[in-house]
Each structure stands twice: as structure tokens, then as C-alpha cells.
C-alpha positions as CSV (number, residue, x, y, z in Angstrom):
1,X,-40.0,27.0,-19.5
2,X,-38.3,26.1,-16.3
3,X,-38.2,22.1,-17.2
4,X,-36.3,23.7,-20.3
5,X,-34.1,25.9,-18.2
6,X,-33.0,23.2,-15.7
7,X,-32.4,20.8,-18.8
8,X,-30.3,23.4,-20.4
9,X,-28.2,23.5,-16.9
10,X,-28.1,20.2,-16.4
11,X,-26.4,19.9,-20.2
12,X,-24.1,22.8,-19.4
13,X,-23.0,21.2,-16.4
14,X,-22.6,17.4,-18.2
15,X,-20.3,19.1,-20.9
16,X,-18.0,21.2,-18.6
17,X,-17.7,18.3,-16.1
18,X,-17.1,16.0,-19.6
19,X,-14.3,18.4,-20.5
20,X,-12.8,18.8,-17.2
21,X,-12.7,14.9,-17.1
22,X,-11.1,15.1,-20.8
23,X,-8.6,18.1,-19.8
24,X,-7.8,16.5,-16.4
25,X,-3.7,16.0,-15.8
26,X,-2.1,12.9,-15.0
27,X,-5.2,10.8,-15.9
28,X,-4.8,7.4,-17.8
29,X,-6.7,7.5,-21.3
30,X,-8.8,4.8,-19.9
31,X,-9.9,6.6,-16.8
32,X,-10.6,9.6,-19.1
33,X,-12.5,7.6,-21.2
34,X,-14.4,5.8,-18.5
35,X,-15.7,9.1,-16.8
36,X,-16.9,10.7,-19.7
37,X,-18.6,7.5,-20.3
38,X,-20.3,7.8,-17.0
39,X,-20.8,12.1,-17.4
40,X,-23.1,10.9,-20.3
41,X,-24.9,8.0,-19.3
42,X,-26.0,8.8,-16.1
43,X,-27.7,12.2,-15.9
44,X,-27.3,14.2,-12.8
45,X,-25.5,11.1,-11.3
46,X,-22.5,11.2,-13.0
47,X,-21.3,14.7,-12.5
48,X,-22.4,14.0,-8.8
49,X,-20.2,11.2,-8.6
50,X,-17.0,13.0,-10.5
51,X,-16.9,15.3,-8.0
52,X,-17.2,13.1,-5.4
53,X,-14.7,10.2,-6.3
54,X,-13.2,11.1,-9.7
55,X,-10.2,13.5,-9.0
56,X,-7.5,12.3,-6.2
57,X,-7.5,16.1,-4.3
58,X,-6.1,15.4,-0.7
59,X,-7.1,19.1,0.1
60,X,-5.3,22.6,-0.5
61,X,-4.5,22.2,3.6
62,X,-3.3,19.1,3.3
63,X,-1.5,19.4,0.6
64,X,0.5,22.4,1.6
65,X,1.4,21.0,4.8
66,X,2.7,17.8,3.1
67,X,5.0,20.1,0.7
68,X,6.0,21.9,3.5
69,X,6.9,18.8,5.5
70,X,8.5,17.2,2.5
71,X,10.7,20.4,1.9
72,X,11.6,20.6,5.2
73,X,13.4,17.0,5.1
74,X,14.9,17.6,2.0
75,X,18.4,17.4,1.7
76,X,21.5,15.5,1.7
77,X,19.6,12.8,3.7
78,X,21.8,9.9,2.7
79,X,25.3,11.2,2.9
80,X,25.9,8.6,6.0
81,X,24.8,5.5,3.6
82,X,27.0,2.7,2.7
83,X,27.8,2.4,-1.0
84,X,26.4,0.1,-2.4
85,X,26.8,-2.4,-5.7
86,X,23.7,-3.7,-7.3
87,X,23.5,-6.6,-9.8
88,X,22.9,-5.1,-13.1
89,X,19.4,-6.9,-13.7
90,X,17.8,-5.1,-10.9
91,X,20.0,-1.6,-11.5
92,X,16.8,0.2,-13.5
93,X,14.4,-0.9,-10.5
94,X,16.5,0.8,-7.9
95,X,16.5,3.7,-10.4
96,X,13.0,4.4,-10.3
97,X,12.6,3.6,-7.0
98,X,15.3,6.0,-6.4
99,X,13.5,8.7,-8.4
100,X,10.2,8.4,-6.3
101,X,11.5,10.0,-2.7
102,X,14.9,11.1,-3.4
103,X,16.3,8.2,-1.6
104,X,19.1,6.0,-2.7
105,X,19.9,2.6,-2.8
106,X,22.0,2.1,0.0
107,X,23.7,-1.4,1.3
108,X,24.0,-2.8,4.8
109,X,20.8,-3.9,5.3
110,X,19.6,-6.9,7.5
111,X,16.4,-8.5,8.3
112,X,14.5,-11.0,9.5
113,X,11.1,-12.0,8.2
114,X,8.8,-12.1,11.3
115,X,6.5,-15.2,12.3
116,X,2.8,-15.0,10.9
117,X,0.1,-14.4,13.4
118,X,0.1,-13.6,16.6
119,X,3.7,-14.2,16.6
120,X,4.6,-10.7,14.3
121,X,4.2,-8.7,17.0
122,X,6.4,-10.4,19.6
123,X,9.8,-8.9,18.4
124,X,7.9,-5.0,18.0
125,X,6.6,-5.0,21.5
126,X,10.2,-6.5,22.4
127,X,11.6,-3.7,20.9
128,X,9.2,-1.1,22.3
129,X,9.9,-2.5,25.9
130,X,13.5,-1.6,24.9
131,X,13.2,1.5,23.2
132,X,15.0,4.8,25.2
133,X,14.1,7.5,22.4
134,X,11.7,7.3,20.5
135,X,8.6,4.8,19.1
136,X,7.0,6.0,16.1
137,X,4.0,3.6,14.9
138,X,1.9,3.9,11.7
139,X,-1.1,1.3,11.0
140,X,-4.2,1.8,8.2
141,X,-6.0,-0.1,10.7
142,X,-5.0,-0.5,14.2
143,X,-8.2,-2.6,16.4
144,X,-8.2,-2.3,20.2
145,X,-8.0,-6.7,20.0
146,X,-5.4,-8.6,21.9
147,X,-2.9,-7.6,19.6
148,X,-3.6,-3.9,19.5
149,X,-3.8,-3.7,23.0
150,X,-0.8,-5.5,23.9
151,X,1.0,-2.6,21.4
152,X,-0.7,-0.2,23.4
153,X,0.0,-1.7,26.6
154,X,4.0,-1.8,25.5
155,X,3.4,2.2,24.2
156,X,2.2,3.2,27.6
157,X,5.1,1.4,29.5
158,X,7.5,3.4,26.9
159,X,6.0,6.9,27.5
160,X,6.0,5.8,31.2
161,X,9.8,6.0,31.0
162,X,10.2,9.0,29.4
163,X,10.3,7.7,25.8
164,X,8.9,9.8,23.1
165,X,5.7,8.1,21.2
166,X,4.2,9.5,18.2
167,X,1.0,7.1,17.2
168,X,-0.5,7.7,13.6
169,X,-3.5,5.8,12.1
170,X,-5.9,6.3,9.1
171,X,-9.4,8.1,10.0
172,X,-11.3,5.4,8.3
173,X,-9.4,2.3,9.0
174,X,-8.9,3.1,12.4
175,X,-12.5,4.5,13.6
176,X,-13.4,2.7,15.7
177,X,-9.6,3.1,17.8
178,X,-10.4,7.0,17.1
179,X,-13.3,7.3,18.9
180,X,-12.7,5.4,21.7
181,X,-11.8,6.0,25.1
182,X,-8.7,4.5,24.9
183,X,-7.3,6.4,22.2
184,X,-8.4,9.7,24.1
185,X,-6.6,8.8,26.9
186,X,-3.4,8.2,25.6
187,X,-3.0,12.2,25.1
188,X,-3.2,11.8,29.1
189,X,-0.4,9.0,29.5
190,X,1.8,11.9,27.7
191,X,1.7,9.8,24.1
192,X,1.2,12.2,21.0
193,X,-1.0,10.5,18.7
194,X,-2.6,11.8,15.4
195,X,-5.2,10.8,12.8
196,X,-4.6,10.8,9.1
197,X,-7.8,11.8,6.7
198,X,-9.7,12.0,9.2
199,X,-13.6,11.4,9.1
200,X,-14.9,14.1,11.3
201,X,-16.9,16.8,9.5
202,X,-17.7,13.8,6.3
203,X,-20.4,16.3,5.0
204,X,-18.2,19.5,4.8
205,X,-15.1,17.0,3.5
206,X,-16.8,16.4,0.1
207,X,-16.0,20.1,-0.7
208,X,-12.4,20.5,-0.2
209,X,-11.2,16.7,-1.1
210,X,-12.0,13.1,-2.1
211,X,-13.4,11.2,0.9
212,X,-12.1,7.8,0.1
213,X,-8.2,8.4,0.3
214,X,-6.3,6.5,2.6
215,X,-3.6,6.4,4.3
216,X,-2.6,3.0,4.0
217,X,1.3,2.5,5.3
218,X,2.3,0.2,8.0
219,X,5.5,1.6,9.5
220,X,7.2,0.9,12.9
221,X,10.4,2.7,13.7
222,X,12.0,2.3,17.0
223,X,15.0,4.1,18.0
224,X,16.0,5.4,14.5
225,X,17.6,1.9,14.6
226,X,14.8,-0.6,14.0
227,X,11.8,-0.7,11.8
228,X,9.3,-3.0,10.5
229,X,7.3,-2.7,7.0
230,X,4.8,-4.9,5.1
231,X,1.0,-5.5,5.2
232,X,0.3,-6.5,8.8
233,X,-2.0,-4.3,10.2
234,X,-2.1,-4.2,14.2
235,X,-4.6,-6.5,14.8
236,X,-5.8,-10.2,15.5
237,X,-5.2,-12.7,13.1
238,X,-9.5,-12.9,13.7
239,X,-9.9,-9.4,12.2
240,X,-13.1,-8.7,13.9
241,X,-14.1,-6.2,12.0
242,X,-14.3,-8.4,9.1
243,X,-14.3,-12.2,11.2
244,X,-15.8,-14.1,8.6
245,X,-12.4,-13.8,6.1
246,X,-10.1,-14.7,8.8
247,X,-7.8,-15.8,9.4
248,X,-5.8,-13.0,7.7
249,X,-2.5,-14.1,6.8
250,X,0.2,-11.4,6.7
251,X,3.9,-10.9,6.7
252,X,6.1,-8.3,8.4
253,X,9.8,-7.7,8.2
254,X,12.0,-6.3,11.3
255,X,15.0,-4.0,9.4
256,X,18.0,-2.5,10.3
257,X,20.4,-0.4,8.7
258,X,20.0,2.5,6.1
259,X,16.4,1.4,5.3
260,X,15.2,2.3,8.4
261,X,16.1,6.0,8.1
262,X,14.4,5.9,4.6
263,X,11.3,4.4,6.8
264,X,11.6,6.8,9.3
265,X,12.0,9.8,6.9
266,X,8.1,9.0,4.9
267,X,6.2,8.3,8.9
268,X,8.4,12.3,9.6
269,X,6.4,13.4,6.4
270,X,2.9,12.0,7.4
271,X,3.3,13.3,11.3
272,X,4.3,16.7,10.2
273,X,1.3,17.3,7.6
274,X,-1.3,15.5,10.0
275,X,-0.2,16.4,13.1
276,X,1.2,19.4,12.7
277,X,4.5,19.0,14.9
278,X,8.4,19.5,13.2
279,X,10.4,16.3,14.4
280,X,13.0,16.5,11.0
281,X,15.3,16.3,13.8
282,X,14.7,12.6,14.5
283,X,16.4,12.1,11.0
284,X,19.9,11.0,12.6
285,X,22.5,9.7,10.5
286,X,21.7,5.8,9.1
287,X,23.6,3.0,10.6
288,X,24.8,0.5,8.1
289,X,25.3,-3.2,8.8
290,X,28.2,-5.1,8.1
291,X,27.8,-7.5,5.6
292,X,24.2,-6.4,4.6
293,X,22.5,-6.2,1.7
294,X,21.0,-3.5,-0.8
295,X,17.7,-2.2,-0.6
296,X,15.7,1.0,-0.9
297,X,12.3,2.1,0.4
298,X,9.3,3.8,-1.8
299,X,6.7,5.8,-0.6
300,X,3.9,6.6,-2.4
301,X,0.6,8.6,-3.0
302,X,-1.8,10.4,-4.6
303,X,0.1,13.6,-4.9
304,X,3.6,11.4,-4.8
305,X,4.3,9.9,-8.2
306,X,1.5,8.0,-8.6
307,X,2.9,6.0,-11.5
308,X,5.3,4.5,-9.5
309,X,3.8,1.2,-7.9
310,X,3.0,0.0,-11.1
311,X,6.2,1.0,-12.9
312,X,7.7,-0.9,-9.8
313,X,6.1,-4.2,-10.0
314,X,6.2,-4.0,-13.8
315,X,9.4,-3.6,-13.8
316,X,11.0,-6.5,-11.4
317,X,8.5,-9.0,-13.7
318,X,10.6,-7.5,-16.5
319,X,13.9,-8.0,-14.5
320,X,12.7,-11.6,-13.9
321,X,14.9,-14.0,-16.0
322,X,13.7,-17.6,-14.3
323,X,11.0,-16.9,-12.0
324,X,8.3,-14.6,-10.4
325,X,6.4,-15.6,-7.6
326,X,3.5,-13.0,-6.3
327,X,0.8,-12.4,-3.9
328,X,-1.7,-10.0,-3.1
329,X,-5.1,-10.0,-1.7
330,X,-6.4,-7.2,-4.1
331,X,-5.7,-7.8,-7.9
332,X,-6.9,-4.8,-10.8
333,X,-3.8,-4.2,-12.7
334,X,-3.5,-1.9,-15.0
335,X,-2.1,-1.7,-18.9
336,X,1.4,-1.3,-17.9
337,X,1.5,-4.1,-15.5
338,X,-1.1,-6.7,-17.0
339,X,1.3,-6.2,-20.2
340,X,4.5,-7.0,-18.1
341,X,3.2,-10.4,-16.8
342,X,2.2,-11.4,-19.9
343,X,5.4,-10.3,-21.5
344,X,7.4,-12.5,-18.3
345,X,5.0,-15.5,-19.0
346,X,5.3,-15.7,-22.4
347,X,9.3,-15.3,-22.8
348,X,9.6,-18.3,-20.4
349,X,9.8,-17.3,-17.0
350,X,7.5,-19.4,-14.7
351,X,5.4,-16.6,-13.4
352,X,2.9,-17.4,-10.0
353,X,0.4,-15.7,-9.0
354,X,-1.3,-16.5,-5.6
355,X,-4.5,-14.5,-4.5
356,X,-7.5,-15.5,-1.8
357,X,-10.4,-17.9,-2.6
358,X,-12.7,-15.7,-0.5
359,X,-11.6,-11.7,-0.8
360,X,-13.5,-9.1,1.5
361,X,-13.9,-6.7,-1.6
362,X,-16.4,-8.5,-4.2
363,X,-16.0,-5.6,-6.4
364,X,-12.1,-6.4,-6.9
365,X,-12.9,-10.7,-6.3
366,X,-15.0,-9.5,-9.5
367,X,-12.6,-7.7,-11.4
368,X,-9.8,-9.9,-10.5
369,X,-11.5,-12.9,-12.2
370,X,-12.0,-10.8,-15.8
371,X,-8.3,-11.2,-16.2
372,X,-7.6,-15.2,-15.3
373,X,-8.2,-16.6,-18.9
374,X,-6.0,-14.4,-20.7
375,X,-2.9,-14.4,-18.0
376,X,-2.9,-17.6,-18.0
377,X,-3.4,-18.1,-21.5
378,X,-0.2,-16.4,-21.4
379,X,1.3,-19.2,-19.6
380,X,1.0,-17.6,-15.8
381,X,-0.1,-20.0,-13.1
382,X,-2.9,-18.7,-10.7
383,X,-3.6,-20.5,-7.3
384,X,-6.2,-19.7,-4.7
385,X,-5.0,-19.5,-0.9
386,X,-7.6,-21.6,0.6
387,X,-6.6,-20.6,4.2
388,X,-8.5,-17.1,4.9
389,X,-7.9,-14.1,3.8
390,X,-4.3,-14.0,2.2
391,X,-3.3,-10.4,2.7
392,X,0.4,-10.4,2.0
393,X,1.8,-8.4,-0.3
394,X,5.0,-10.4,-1.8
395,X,7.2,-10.6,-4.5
396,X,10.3,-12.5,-5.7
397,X,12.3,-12.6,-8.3
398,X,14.8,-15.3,-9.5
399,X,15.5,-16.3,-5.8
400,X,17.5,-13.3,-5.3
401,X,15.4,-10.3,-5.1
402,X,12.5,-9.4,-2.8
403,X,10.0,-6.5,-2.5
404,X,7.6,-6.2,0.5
405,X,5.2,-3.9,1.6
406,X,1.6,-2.3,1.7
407,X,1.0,-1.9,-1.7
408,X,-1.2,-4.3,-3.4
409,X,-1.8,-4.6,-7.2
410,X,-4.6,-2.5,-7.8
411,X,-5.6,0.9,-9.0
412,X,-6.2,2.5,-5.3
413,X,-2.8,1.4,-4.4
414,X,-1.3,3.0,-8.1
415,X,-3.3,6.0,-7.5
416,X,-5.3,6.9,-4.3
417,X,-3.8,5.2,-1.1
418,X,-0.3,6.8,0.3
419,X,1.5,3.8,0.9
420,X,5.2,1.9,1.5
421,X,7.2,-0.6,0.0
422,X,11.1,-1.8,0.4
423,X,13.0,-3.5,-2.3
424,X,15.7,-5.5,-1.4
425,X,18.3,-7.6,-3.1
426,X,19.4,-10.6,-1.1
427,X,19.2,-14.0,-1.1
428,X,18.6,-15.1,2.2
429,X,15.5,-12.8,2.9
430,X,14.3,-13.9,-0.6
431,X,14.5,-17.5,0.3
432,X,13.1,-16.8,3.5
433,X,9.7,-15.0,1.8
434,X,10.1,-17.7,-0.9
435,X,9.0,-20.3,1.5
436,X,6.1,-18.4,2.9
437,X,5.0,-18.1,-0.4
438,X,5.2,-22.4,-0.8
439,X,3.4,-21.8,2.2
440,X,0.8,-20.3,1.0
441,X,0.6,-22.0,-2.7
442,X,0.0,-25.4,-0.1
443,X,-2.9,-24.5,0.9
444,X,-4.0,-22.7,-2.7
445,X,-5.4,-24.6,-4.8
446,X,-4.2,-24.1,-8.7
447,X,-6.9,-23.2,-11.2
448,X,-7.0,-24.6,-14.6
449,X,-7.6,-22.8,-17.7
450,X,-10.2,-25.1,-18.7
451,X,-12.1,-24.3,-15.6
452,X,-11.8,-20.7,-16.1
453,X,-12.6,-20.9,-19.6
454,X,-15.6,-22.3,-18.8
455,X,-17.4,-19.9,-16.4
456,X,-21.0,-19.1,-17.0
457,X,-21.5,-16.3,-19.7
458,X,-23.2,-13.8,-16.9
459,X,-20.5,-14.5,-14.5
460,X,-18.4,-13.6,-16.8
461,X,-20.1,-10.4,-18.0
462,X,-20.2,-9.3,-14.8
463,X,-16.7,-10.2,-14.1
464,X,-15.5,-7.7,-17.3
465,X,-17.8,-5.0,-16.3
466,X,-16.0,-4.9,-12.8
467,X,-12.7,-5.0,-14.2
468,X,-14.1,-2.1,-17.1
469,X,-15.1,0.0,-13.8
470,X,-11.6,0.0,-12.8
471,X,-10.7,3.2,-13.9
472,X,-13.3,5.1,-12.7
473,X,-11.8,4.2,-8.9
């Protein structure tokens, strides 16, 4: 009687987590279908393992805080902005990047793409030795390495002259920096510091939200007048914490102008729902550049249009007219994106697509592989950065447009990590990523289709079930 009574529970329980997978809003058909999949086939397991990982809940906390914070900085927050002309092949990407934050495209832009290595973090701790407001830093993973420390070390000189700092970093990607004594004693020096998602408490977590998202941004803003965006991470080149993929090869950008506001306004969003503390009033007017260029900055999220990313990098491969040049350490696209580079490929434009030989992640190595054939079937050229850990996130487009950021092109970027991008129109910066992405494709080597086409039938299988898994994360 009682095996009977806990089958007929553990039935009940399948079908309503089934239907709640099925009745789920803003879930992809193929996620829906994947979960119910998994409900059914694993008994007990599956309806464990929805609740743990398949619904992106930040928590009812969180989440209140963050629409709090976000309609407290709402407003006419780009009155100050210099007007700006687009060309009219990139006009529907600025539209809807535009529709993302609220912000708007705004001209007067300038950067300057910083060296790789140690070298990106000599102009921040410049500019922190310099700053006389304010130094607000945001890293998924800050390490206490040389380079972390030496962006400590330039914090603590800062608050040591009366300059505000606000340090934020990820409760998982930063752990070991959060439990250290270091990190406790910057509260001392007078430095506010905060921890996003944090990982105290793991047990009690699983209740009130999904453990595995991430804040994932990389901001720097310094001043109000200075900021710096892209995939570096504040940490050694030799990535300790993962040595044996190093080096890791990033790229930052140091921006001025109206873009830094927009920068400044998503880290004033994160600091108020983590740590609690109103600064909308470090939202001063933006400072256009003479003579700069367009761009506009995207934040995104979990409970912040989650579609976006994808949209986004769909949408400059459909913009693209001669060519597309891409990298990213972390490659699961989706339908909407896997459809726009083969729709780019096959109308002629010479589509490249640079990812690492050795990736960290053998899930995603996995998944990425299920899709070689087919792309470049398609007529896309794939090459394999031979060089460590290629962990830039870059895209051009006809020599002339330029988006940079955290985001790479998977599904936890799409849907679980809060992260940022800019987009920018120029051709200067554009030529300037272009050849760091030659750079890279010199020390890729290009695969062949033949060789792809090739691969052992279980590699293979085991290739396409990673990439059918996708979904499910």
C-alpha cells in the first residue's frame, strides 16, 4: 500500500512539475520541450532538478530591490546627450538596443582599445590614482593576483584621499576575494564594497532562487567621466584559478562620453539592489566628445529582456553586408542566432568565427562542436585560437561597426547571467578590434569541413547530445 501511495505522489508530482514546465512564461519551445523530456525520463531526478536549475528566479528580495533601484533611475536620463546620426544599416540595432534599458543612442563617444595582458590595467589604475570623486568597479571574477592587487592597492590610495569607492563582485566568481582577509578589510580602509548572489547560506538559497545565476558584468567607471567595458576580468593573464587554459586572452575598452553614464547608470542598478545604498545621485549629466562617434550600451539579465543578446548579435550578422568577424570563448547559440549566421554566410558575406582550441567548459567545447558541419556548410569559416584560452568577446561588422562586451554566445549569457555590452559605430575603433581579431585568427588554426565531417560517430553523438542539453541550462 504505501509503495503504491508514494508511486501515486511521485506521478502527481511529475505531471504538475510537467505542466508547470509546459505553462512556464517566456520559455523557448525547445526549453519546454527539453524539461518535460527530462520530468519524464528521470524519476524523482527530474522534478529535483527543475526546481533547482530550470526557472531563472533571482529571488522575490532581489528582485524587488532591483525594480526599486531601476525605478528610482528612471527618467529623462539622456536629456544632456549629443544627437546623434546613425547609418541606416545599423539604425534597427540601435533600436533594440535602445528598447532594452531605456537608453538612447547617443554620439560623442571616444575610445581607445586597451593593450592585452598585463598591460589592460595600466590606464584603470592610472585613472584611479587620478580619480577625485568617485571609483566604482564591477568584476564576475576579481583574484587577489598581481593584477587584482595592484587594483586594490590603487583603491586604497583613492579612499585614502577622500575619494568615494564602491567595489562590487559576483559571490561565486569572486569567492575566494570574499572570504578573505583582504576583502574584509577594505570596509576598514573606509571602501564600501558589496557582493552580488552571494553564496552564503547555499542550502537555504535553493528555496527562494536558482543558485547558478551570475552576475557576470565587467564595469569600471571613474569620475562619471571614464569607464571601461568588455570581458577582462581583474586578474592575471595566468588565471590561477583555472592555470592550465592560460594564457587568457581578453580585451578592454577605456570610454568617454555619453556611454559612460549609460555604464555608470546599470553598476547604480546592481549597487542599489545588492548593497542596499541610494547613489542615483552619481547620475550627473553625460559629457559628449567632440568629434565622437555613436554608440549605446545594453544591459542585460534574467529578469531584464532576456531575448535581447541574441536579438543583438543576430541582428548586426543581418546588418552585415561584406563581412562579419566574431569571437567568443563560449559558443551554444540558439535558433534565432544559428539561423542568422547561416542566413549572412549563405547570401555572401564572409562570415569568421574564432573560438579556443582548449575551452575550460567541456560541456559547451561539446556543444559547440555539434554545430561546426552545418555552419560551415553554410559557407562560415571557423578557426581555433591556439594561444590559450581566447576569452574575448568581439564583433565587427563591415569594418565600420563594433560591439564589445561580457556577453558571450550562449544560452547563460541569453538567459541567466546579468551582463553588459556597448555597440558602437566607428571606424577607427572597429579597425582597431579588427586587428586583434587577425591577431588572434594567427595563431588559430582554420578547420576544414572535411575534417569536421569526419569525426568519429561517438564523438559526434556525444557532441549533439550536449548541444540538445542546451536548453535545459
Amino acid at each position: 500500500m504505501s509503495i503504491t501511495f508514494s508511486l501515486l505522489v511521485h506521478f502527481v508530482l511529475q505531471m504538475l512539475t510537467g505542466l508547470r514546465a509546459l505553462t512556464r512564461r517566456g520559455r523557448s519551445p525547445a526549453s519546454r520541450a527539453a524539461w518535460l523530456l527530462l520530468v519524464l525520463a528521470l524519476p524523482g531526478l527530474g522534478v529535483v532538478l527543475y526546481f533547482l536549475f530550470g526557472e531563472t528566479n533571482i529571488g522575490a528580495r532581489t528582485r524587488r530591490r532591483m525594480n526599486a533601484a531601476t525605478k528610482r533611475l528612471a527618467g529623462p536620463s539622456e536629456m544632456s546627450e549629443a544627437a546623434v546620426v546613425l547609418p541606416a544599416q545599423f539604425s534597427q540595432v540601435f533600436a533594440r538596443a535602445a528598447a532594452v534599458n531605456g537608453f538612447q543612442p547617443a554620439g560623442g563617444n571616444r575610445a581607445t582599445v586597451e593593450p592585452e595582458g598585463d598591460g589592460a590595467f595600466t590606464a584603470l589604475i592610472a585613472d584611479i590614482d587620478k580619480a577625485t570623486a568617485h571609483v566604482h568597479l564591477l568584476f564576475y571574477i576579481w583574484l587577489d593576483d598581481n593584477n587584482g592587487s595592484a587594483v586594490l592597492d590603487a583603491v586604497e590610495r583613492a579612499a585614502a584621499r577622500g575619494v568615494t569607492c564602491r567595489l562590487l563582485i559576483d559571490g561565486m566568481g569572486s569567492r575566494a576575494l570574499a572570504r578573505s582577509e583582504r576583502w574584509i578589510a577594505l570596509r576598514k580602509k573606509g571602501i564600501r564594497t558589496a557582493i552580488t548572489f552571494q553564496m552564503r547560506w547555499l542550502f537555504l538559497h535553493l528555496f527562494f532562487g536558482r543558485v547558478d545565476l551570475r552576475n557576470h558584468r565587467k564595469i569600471a567607471v571613474i569620475d562619471g567621466r571614464i569607464a571601461y567595458c568588455g570581458s577582462q576580468n581583474c586578474a592575471d593573464p595566468e588565471f590561477r584559478v583555472k592555470a592550465k587554459y592560460a594564457p587568457w586572452v581578453d580585451i578592454f575598452l577605456r570610454l568617454e562620453g555619453p556611454s559612460v553614464r549609460q555604464l555608470q547608470h546599470l553598476f547604480a542598478i546592481d549597487w542599489m539592489t545588492h548593497a542596499g545604498e541610494d547613489i542615483s545621485t552619481v547620475l550627473g549629466p553625460a559629457e559628449p566628445v567632440t568629434g565622437g562617434f555613436p554608440a549605446i550600451v545594453v544591459g542585460t539579465g534574467p529578469s531584464i529582456d532576456s531575448r535581447a543578446i541574441s536579438d543583438l548579435f543576430a541582428m548586426m550578422l543581418a546588418a552585415a553586408e561584406r563581412e562579419a568577424i566574431i569571437s567568443t570563448p563560449y559558443f551554444v547559440p540558439d535558433e534565432t542566432l544559428l539561423r542568422a549566421f547561416h542566413s549572412a554566410a549563405t547570401r555572401g558575406v564572409a562570415v569568421t568565427l574564432i573560438l579556443p582550441a582548449r575551452n575550460d567548459s567541456f560541456f559547451v567545447s561539446r556543444a559547440s562542436r555539434s554545430y561546426f558541419g552545418e555552419l560551415m556548410q553554410s559557407g562560415v569559416r571557423i578557426a581555433e585560437f591556439q594561444g590559450g584560452l581566447l576569452h574575448a568577446k568581439t564583433m565587427t561588422i563591415d569594418g565600420c561597426a563594433t560591439c564589445i562586451g561580457s556577453a558571450n554566445m550562449d544560452r547563460r549569457s541569453f538567459e541567466l547571467n546579468y551582463e553588459n555590452n556597448v555597440y558602437l559605430v566607428s571606424e577607427e575603433i572597429t579597425a582597431d578590434v579588427r586587428d586583434r581579431q587577425h591577431g588572434y585568427l594567427a595563431a588559430s588554426r582554420l578547420l576544414s569541413h572535411g575534417t569536421v565531417e569526419k569525426e568519429r560517430l561517438w564523438s559526434r553523438a556525444v557532441n549533439n547530445l550536449f548541444a540538445t542539453m542546451g536548453p535545459l541550462l
